[in-house]
VEXTIMAR-84916 format. One record per residue: residue in one letter; x, y, z of N, C-alpha, C in turn. Coordinates in steps of 0.1 Angstrom, whole numbers, plus 5000, padded with zeros to 4 digits. Last residue first. Layout:
REM VEXTIMAR-84916
AXYZXYZXYZ ...
END
This chain:
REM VEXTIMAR-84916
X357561309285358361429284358761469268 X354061219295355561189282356061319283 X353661239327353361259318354461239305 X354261239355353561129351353161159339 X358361279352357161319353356061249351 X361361429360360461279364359561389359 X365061449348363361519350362461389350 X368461479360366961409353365561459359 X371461619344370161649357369261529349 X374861769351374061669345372161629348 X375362059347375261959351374661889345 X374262279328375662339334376262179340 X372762019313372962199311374262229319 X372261739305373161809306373161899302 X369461429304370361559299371361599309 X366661219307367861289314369161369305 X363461239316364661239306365461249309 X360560939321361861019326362561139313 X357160859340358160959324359360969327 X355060649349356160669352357060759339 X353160489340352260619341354360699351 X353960239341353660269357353160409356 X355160199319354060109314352860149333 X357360359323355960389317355060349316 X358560119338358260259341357260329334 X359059939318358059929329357560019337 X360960089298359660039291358559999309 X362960129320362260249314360760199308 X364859969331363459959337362460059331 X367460089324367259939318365159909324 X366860369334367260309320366960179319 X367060299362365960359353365360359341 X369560219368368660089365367260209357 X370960379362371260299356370060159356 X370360579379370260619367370360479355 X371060439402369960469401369660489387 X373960409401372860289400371560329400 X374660669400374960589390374260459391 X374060739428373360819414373960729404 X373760439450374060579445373160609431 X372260239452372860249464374160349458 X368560189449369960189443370960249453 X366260089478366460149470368160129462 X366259969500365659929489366059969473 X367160119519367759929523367759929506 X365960339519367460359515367960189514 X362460369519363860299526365260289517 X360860609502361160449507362260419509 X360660869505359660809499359660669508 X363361039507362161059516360760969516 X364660859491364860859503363660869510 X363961019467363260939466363360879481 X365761279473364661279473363161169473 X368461139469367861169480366561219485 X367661079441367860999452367861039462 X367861329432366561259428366961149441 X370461409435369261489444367761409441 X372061279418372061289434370961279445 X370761349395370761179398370461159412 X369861679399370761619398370261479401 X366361769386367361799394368561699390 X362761859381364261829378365161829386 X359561699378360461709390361861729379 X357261829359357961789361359461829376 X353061889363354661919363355861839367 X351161779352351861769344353461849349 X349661889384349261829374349961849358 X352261899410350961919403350661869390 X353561619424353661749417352461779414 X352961379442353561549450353361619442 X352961209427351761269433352061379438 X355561169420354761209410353461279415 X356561019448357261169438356361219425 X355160839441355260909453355561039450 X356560719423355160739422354560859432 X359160669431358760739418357160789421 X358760499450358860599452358860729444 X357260229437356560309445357360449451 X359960189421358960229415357860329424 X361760109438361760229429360560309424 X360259879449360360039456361260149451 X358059679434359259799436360159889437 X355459679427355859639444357359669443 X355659699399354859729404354659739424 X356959519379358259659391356859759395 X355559359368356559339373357159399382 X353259499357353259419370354459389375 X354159649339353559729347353559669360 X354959469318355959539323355959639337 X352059329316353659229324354659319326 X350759559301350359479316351259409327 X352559539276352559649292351759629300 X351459249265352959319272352959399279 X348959349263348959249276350859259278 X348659539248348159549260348859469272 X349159379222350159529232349859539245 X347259209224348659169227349559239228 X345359359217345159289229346459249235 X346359459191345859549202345759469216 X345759229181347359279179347159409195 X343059209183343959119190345459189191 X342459439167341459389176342759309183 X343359479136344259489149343759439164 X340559399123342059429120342859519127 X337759269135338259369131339759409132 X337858879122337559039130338059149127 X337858679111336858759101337058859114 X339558479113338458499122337558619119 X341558559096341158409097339758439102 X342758819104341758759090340758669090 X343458739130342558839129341358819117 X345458569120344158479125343358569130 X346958749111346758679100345358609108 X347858899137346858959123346158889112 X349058729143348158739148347358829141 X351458749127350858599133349458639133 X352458989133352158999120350958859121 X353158959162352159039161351659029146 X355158749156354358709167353358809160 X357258949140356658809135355358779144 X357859099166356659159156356459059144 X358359169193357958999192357359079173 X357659429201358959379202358959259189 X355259579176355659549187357059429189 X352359799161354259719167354459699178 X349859749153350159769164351859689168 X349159649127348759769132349059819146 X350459499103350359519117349859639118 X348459309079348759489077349259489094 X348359059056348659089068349259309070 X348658919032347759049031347759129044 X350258719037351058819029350158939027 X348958529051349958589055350258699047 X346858369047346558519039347158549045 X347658109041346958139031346858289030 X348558059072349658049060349058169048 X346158059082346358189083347458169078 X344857839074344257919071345158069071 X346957639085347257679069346257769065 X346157679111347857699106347857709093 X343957599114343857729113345357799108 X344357299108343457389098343957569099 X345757299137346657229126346157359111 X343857329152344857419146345757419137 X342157069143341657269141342857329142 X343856879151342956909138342757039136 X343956889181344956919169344856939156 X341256879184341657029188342956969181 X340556579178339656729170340756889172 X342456449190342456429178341956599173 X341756569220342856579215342556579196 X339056469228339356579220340056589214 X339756229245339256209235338856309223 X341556379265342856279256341456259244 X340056519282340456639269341656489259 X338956339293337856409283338556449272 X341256239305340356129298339956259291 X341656509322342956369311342156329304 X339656479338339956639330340956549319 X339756239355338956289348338856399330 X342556299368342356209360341156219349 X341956529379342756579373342456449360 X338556559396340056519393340856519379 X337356939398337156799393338556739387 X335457229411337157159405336456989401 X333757349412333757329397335157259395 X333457439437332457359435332657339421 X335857599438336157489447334657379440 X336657749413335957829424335557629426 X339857809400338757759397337857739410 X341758149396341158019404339757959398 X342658229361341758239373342258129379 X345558239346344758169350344158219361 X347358519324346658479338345658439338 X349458509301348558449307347958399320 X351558729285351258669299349958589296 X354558639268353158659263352558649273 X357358879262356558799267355258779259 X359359059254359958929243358558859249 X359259209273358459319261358659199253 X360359129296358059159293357859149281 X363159169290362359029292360559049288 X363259459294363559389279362859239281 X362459449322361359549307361759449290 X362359229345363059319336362159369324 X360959079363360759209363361859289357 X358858849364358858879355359559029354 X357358699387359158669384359258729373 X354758729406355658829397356858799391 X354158389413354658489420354458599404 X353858189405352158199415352658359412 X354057999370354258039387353658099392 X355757879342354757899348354957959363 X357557929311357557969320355857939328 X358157789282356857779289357657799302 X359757879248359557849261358657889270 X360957739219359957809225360057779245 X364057829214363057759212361957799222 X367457899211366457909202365657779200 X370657879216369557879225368657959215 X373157569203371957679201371357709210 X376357529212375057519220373757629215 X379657489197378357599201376757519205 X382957409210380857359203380257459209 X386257489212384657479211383557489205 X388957359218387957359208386557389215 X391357329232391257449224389957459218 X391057099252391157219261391057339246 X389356839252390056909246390057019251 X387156619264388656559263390156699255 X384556759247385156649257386356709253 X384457159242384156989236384956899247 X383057429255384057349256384257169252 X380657619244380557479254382157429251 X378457929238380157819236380057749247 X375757939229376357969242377857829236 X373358139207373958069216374958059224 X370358289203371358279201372258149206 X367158439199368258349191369758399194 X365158559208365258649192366958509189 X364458439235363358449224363658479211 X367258379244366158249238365358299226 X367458619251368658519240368058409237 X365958579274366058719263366658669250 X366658409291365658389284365358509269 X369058499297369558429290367658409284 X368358769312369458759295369058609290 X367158619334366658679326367758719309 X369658469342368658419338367158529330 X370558719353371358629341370558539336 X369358829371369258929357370358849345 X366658539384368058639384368558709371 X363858529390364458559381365958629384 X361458329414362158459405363058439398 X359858139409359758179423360258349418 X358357889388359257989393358458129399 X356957609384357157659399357957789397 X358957519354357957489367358157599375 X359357509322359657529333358657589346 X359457359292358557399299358857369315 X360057339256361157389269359757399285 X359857209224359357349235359657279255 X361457049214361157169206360457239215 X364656919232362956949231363057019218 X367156929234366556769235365356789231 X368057219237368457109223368156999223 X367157259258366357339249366957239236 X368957129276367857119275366757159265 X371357239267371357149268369857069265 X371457509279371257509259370957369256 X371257459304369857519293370057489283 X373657419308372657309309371457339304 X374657689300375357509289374157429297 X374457869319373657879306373857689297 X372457759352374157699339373557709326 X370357779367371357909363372257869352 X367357579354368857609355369157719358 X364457549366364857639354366357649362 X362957269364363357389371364557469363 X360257139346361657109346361857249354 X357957049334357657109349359057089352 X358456759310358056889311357456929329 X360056519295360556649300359356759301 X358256409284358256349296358856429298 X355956549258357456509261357056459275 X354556669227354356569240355756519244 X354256969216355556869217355356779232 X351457069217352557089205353357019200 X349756949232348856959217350457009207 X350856879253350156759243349956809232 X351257159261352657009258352256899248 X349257259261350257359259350857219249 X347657039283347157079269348157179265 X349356929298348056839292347556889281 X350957109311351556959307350556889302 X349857339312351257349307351657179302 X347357289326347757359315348857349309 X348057139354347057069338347757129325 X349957409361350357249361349757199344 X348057559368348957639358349357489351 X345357609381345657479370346557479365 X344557699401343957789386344457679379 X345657689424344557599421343557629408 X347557889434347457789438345757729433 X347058199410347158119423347157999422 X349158259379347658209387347958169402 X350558259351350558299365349158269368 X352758149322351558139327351858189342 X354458319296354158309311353258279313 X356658229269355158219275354958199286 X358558409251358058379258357158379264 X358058439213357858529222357858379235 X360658349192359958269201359458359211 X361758469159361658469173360958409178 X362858259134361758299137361958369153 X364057999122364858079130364258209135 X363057799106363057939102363558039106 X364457579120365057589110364557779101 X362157569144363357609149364457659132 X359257609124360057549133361457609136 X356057779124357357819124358857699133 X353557659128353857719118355557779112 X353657599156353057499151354157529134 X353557889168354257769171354557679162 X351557929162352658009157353457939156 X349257799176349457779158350357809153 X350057929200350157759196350057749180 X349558169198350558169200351357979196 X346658159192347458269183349358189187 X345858059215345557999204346458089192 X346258269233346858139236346958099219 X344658439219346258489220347058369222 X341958329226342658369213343858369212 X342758389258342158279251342658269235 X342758659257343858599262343458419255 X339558719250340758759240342358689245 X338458559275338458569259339558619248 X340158459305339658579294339058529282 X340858119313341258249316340158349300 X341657879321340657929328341158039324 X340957589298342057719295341557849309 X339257389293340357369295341257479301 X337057569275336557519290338257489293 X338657589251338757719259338157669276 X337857309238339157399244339057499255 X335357399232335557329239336957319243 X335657609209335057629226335257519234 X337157509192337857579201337157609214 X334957329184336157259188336857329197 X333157479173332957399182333857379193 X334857609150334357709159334057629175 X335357349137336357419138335657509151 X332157289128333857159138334757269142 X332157479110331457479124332157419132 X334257439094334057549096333657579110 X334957079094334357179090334057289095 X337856819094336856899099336557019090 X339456629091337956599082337356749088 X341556559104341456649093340556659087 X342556479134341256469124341556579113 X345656359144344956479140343856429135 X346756109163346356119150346056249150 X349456259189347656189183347956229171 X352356199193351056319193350356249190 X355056039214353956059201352856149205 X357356169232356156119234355456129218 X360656219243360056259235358256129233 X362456129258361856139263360156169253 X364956089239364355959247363555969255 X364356239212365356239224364256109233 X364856239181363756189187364756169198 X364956369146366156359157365056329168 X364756419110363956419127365056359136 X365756559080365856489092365456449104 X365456529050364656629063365056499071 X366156489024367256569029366556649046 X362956419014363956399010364556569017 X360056479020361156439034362456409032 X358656458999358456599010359256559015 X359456228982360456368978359956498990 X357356058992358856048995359456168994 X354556078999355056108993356856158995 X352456149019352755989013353655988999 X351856299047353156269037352856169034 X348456399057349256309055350756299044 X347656809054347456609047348456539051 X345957059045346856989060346656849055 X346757329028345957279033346757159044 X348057569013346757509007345957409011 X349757669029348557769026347657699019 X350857349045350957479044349857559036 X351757069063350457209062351357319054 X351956719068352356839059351156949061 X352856529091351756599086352256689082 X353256139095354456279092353456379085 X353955869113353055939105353656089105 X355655739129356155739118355155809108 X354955869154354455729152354555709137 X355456099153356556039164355855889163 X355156339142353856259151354456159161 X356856559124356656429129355656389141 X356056799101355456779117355456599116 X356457039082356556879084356656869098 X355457299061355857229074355457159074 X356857369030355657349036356357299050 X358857419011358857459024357957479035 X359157228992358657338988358457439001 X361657088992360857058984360057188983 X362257049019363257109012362557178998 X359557129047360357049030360957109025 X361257199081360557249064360857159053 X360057099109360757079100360257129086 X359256939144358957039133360057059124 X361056759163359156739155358856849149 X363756879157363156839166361756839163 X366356799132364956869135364256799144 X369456799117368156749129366856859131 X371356909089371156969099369656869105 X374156769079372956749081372256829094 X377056849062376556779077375256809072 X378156549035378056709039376956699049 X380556269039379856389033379156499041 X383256129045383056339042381756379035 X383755919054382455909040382956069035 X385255929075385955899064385155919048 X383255979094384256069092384856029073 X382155749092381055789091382055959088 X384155579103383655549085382655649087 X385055639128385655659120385155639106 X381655559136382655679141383955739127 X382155279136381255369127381555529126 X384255259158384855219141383555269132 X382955329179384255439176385055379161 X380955129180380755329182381555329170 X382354899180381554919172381055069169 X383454909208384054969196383354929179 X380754999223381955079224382955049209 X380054699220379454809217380254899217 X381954529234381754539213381354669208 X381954619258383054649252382754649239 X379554479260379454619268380354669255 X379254249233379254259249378854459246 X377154119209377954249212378154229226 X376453879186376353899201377554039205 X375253859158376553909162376053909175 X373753789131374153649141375153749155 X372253969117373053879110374453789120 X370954059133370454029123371253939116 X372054169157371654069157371153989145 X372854389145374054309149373054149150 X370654579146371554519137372354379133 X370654559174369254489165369854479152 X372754689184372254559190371154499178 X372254939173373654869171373254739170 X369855019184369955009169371254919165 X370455069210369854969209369454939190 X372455279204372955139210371955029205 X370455519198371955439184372155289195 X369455489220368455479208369555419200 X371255629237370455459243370255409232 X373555739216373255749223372255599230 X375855799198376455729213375155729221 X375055839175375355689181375555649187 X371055949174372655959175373355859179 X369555909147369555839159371455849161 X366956029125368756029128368556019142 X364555919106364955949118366455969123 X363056009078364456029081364256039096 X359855869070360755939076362055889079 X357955739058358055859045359355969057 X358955429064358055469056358755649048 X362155529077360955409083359655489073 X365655479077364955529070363055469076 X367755599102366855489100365555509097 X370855669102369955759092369055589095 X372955799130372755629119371155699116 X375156049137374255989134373855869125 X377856209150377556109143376056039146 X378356549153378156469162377056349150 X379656809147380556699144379456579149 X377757039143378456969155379456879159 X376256989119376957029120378357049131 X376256589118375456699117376956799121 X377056339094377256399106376856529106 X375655959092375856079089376156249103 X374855669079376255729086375855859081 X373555619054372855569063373855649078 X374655679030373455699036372955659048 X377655569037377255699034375755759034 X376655279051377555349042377055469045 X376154959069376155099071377055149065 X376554689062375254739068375354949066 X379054619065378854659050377054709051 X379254509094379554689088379254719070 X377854289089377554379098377954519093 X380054149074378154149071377954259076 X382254189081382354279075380854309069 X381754009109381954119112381854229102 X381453759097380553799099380653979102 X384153729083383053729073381753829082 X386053719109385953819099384753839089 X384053609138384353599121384753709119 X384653779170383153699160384253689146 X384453959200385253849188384253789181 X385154289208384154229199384854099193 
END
């Protein structure tokens, strides 16, 4: 960088302790204050560069490649030297420090506050004092919201949604249950994230769904129909650019990638090795919502179902398809109204969260208390949905290890007995009895893997009208039965 001493100290007397700041990670941000929002714009990144450049140009500076670079690593050093205290980023959702209402960046410097007493515009500085937004370079603006709406607007609005959505009524709701949750809880409440399975044949729309209306209406991004990594560090990677995560086309599930979705839904993370240093390591949050879609069953661990939400798209019957461009336009002049309504229904069901009664537990049970509250909302009968949403978890645990061939030999073995009697015997002897059922290829490949996956497959197994126990009398033995033991 050659230029004046005078002009050089112009430039850096540009950036002090407000404006320089480091999040927990160590990783340096430039604070660019714009109306009622804190954007933090990392420095090494496109966004900090081309902020460097517009700076610089303000007050005469031409930066080569090289200026930029050491322009980094001397804000770098003053942004260490300030010590003040790290800052935690928020991906388009965020709590006022102020009273803990949700803050929802729009990404067009408009900033929407909801909580139990209603949904408005920030025009008011102290909601965003110490609230940070962080904006990855894929990241998309949301629509204005309508906020004018009324009762009926509201009822209207969702039916017109639901044409968008090819699936059930009460699945329908649960969608809508699961987007306002969303909406209502950001990554900072640390909240679990039930995962969201879409499945459907070739032409139910999983695609539209996931990238037109799921994506538009929560977290508009250009990251979305992304292939789902094995490298836990490239997930955590990915989950830390977005606020919701949305994976394409999956075919199946390996039992590492299943953990690792498992570790998404209730929170955790993954050590990463920092640049250039062999003793230190950065933790990589995994905690955020995520959009699984695909044709097949990829769903077939019990602990994975039970963190789920399924949603099965019909086919759309050939004389009702219509181009995709078309279905864009309609639902882009909606958009405003259907973010509006949920937006409303997010502080309807803020308002009577605390009269909330679950009546049906379950894994995800933030998620299920959720849904009680838009039980209220919707004046129905109190569990009606909670109940739909037990259902539909042992539907996913039932489908998954449904084809098998544990399972269909278990079954096999159940029909043989009479009515409530149990099969006992040794691990041994159950396997070789299941033998007689289905191919030895398929099956566990002794009594310790058999017993062992039984266990970890137990919640799917019932969910198959499938009973086990297993004990120790003179031996060790397990009892099958189609009934609770």
């Amino acid at each position: 960088m050659t230029t004046s001493k005078e002009t050089e100290n112009k430039f850096f007397s540009m950036f002090d302790e407000n404006n320089l700041k480091i999040d927990e990670s160590e990783n340096v941000f430039i604070i660019n204050r714009t109306k009622n929002l804190n954007e933090a714009i990392l420095l090494e990144s496109k966004s900090g560069k081309r902020f460097i450049r517009k700076k610089a140009k303000e007050v005469g500076l031409r930066l080569s490649k090289k200026g930029i670079e050491e322009v980094i690593e001397e804000l770098e050093t003053m942004a260490f030297e300030f010590d003040s205290y790290s800052i935690h980023c928020h991906k388009r959702y965020a709590l006022s420090l102020k009273d803990k209402s949700v803050l929802i960046d729009l990404g067009n410097d408009a900033i929407v506050k909801v909580n139990a007493s209603g949904v408005t515009f920030v025009n008011d500085d102290s909601d965003t004092d110490g609230v940070y937004f962080s904006r990855s370079e894929h990241q998309l603006p949301m629509v204005m919201p309508n906020l004018e709406l009324g009762n009926d607007d509201v009822t209207n609005t969702l039916k017109k949604l639901h044409k968008y959505i090819n699936t059930d009524t009460n699945t329908f709701f649960l969608v809508v249950c699961y987007i306002t949750y969303l909406m209502a809880n950001p990554k900072a409440k640390g909240v679990p994230y039930p995962i969201f399975v879409i499945q459907g044949e070739k032409g139910a729309g999983k695609s539209f769904f996931c990238g037109n209306v799921i994506c538009n209406i929560v977290d508009p991004s250009k990251m979305i129909n992304l292939d789902l990594t094995r490298r836990a560090d490239d997930y955590a990677v990915i989950l830390n650019s977005v606020f919701l995560a949305v994976f394409d086309n999956i075919r199946t599930l390996t039992k590492e990638q299943s953990d690792m979705l498992c570790k998404t839904a209730t929170k955790s993370s993954v050590p990463k090795r920092k640049l250039y240093t062999d003793a230190e390591i950065s933790l990589l949050e995994l905690h955020s919502p995520v959009v699984l879609n695909g044709i097949h069953d990829f769903i077939k661990e019990s602990d994975l179902a039970s963190r789920c939400i399924h949603v099965k798209l019909q086919k759309m019957q050939a004389d009702k398809r219509r181009p995709m461009e078309e279905l864009k336009e309609e639902l882009e002049v909606l958009m405003p109204d259907i973010l509006g309504t949920l937006l409303l229904l997010v502080s309807k069901a803020l308002a009577v969260f605390d009269q909330v009664k679950v009546t049906d537990a379950a894994r995800m049970m933030d998620f299920s208390k959720w849904i009680g509250a838009l039980e209220l909302v919707w004046h129905m009968p109190q569990g009606k949905l909670q109940k739909a949403y037990q259902q539909n978890v042992e539907s996913l645990m039932a489908s998954g290890t449904i084809d098998d061939s544990l399972t269909i030999a278990l079954l096999k073995l159940i029909k043989g007995l009479n009515h409530g009697e149990a099969w006992k015997g040794t691990p041994s002897a159950l396997l070789d009895k299941l033998y007689e059922f289905e191919s030895s290829t398929f099956l566990p490949k002794g009594a310790a893997a058999l017993t062992a996956k039984m266990k970890g497959q137990e919640s799917s197994l019932n969910a198959n009208g499938i009973y086990f126990k297993m004990g120790r009398d003179s031996e060790r033995y397990v009892m099958v039965s189609g009934k609770v033991l």
